[in-house]
C-alpha positions in Angstrom: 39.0 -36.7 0.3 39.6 -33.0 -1.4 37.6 -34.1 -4.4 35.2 -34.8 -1.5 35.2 -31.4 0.0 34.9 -29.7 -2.9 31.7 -31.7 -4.4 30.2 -30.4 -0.7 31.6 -27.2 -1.2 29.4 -27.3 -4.6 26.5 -28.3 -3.4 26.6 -26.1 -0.3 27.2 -22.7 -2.8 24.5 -24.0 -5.7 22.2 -24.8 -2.2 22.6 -21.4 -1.4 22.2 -19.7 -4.6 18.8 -21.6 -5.0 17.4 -20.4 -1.6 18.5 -16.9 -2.1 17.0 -16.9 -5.9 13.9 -18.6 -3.9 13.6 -16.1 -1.5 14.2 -13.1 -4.1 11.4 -14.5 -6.2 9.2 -15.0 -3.0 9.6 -11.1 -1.8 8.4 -10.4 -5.2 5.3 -12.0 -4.9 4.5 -10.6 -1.7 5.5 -7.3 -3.3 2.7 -7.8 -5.8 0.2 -9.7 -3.3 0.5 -5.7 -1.3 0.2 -4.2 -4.5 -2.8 -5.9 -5.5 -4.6 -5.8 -2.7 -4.5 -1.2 -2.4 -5.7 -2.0 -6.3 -8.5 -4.0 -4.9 -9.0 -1.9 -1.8 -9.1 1.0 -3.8 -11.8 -0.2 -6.6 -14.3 -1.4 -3.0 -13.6 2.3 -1.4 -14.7 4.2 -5.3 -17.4 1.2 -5.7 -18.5 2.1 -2.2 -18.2 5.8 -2.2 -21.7 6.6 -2.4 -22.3 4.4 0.4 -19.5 5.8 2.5 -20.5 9.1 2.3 -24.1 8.5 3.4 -22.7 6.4 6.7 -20.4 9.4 7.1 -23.1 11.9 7.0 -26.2 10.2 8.6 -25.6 7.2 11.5 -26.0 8.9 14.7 -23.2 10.6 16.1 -23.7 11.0 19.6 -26.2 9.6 22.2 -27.5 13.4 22.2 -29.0 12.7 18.7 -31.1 9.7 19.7 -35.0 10.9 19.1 -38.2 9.0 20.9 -38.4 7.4 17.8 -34.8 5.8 18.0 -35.1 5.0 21.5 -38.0 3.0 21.2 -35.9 1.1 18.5 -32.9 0.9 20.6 -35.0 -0.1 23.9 -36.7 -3.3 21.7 -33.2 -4.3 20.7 -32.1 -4.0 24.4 -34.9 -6.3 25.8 -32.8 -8.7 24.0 -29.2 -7.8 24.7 -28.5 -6.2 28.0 -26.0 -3.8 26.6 -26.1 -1.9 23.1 -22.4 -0.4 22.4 -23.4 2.8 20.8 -20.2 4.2 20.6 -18.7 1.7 18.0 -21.3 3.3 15.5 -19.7 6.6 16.4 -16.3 5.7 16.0 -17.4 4.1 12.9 -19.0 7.2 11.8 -15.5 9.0 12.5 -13.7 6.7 10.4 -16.0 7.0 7.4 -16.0 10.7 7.8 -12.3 10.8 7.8 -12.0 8.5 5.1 -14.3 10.2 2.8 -12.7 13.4 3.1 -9.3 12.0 1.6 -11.3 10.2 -1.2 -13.1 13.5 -1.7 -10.1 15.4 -1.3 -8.0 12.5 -3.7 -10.8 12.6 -6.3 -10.3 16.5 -6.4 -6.7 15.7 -7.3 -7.1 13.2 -9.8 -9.4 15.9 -11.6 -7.2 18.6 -11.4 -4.6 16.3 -13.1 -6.6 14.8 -15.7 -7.7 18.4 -16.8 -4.6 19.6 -17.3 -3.3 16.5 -19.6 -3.3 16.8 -22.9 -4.3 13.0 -23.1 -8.5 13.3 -23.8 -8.4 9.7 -22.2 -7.3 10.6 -19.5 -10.3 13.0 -18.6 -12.6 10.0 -20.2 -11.3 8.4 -16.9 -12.1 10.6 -14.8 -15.4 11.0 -16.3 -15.4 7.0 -16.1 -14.5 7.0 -12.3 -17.2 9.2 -11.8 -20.1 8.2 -13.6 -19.4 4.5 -11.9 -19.0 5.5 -8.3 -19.4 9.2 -7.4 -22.4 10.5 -8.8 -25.3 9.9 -7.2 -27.4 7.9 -10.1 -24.4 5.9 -11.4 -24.4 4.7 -15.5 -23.9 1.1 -16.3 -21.3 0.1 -19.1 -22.9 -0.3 -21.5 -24.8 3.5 -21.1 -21.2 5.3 -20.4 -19.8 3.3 -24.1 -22.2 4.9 -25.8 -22.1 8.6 -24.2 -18.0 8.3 -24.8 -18.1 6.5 -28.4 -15.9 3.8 -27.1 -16.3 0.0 -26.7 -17.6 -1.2 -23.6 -14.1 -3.1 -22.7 -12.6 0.5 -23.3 -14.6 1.7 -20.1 -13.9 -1.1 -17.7 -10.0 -0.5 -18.9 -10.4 3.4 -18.1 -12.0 2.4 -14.6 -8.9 0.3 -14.0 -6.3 3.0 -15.3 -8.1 5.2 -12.8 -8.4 3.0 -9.8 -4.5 2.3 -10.5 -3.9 6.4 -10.2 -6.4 6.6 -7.3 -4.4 4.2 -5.5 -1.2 6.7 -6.2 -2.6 9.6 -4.5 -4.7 7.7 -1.7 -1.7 5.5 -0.9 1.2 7.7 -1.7 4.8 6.4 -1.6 3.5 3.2 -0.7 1.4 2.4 -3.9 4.7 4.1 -6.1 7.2 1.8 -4.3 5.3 -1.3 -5.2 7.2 -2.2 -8.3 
């Protein structure tokens, strides 16, 4: 009977060790899952910078904006839908324009850093981040290897070193405390 107990005993304390190790392992994945994803959200906010910025500067802001023009637009789309919601396209406007101006203000940061290392790669990044996605006729790959001298590979591994220090500053403590 005792040698009984203790083979449950066993089983019950190497059960438990397994689920806790199984659980430990599973908050580290989701860890990283969170951590990948600001890494991807932040690449689709620089890829879409240029974008962002002109949404943020030029969809309509307030009904008071609307010229005969637009509202002969606006009354065609109505003869099909009896109500247009004008107002999400201002809110959505908001968001952009608050959006951009921590990117904007983010980028400025990253800059300011990279200019005072003493690393020249690290202002390559920069250069990298913002010959891809902030300047308004953007250089392939292949164009920004050849003005830097490096391989091709070397820019797409700059963009991601960026994008990893973009995410810092637009994320904070909760891109740091990912690891």
């Amino acid at each position: 009977m005792k040698a009984d107990s203790k083979k449950a005993s066993d089983a019950a304390r190497i059960g438990a060790e397994a689920a806790l190790d199984f659980y430990a392992k599973e908050k580290q994945k989701e860890k990283r899952r969170r951590a990948d994803r600001r890494l991807r959200d932040t690449k689709r906010l620089m890829r879409n910078y240029r974008e962002i910025k002109i949404h943020a500067g030029d969809a309509i802001a307030s009904l008071s904006e609307v010229g005969t023009e637009d509202f002969d637009f606006f009354q065609l789309i109505m003869e099909d839908r009896a109500e247009i919601d004008v107002s999400a396209i201002v809110v959505s406007r908001a968001k952009s324009a608050v959006i951009l101006t921590h990117i904007s203000a983010m980028v400025e940061a990253y800059k300011v850093i990279c200019a005072g290392s003493k690393k020249p790669e690290d202002m390559r990044r920069y250069r990298v981040l913002d010959a891809f996605c902030l300047t308004d006729d953007p250089l392939s790959a292949r164009e920004l290897a050849d003005r830097e001298n490096v391989d091709t590979r070397t820019i797409y591994k700059d963009f991601d070193i960026a994008c990893e220090k973009m995410s810092a500053l637009l994320f904070g403590i909760q891109w740091i405390e990912r690891e």
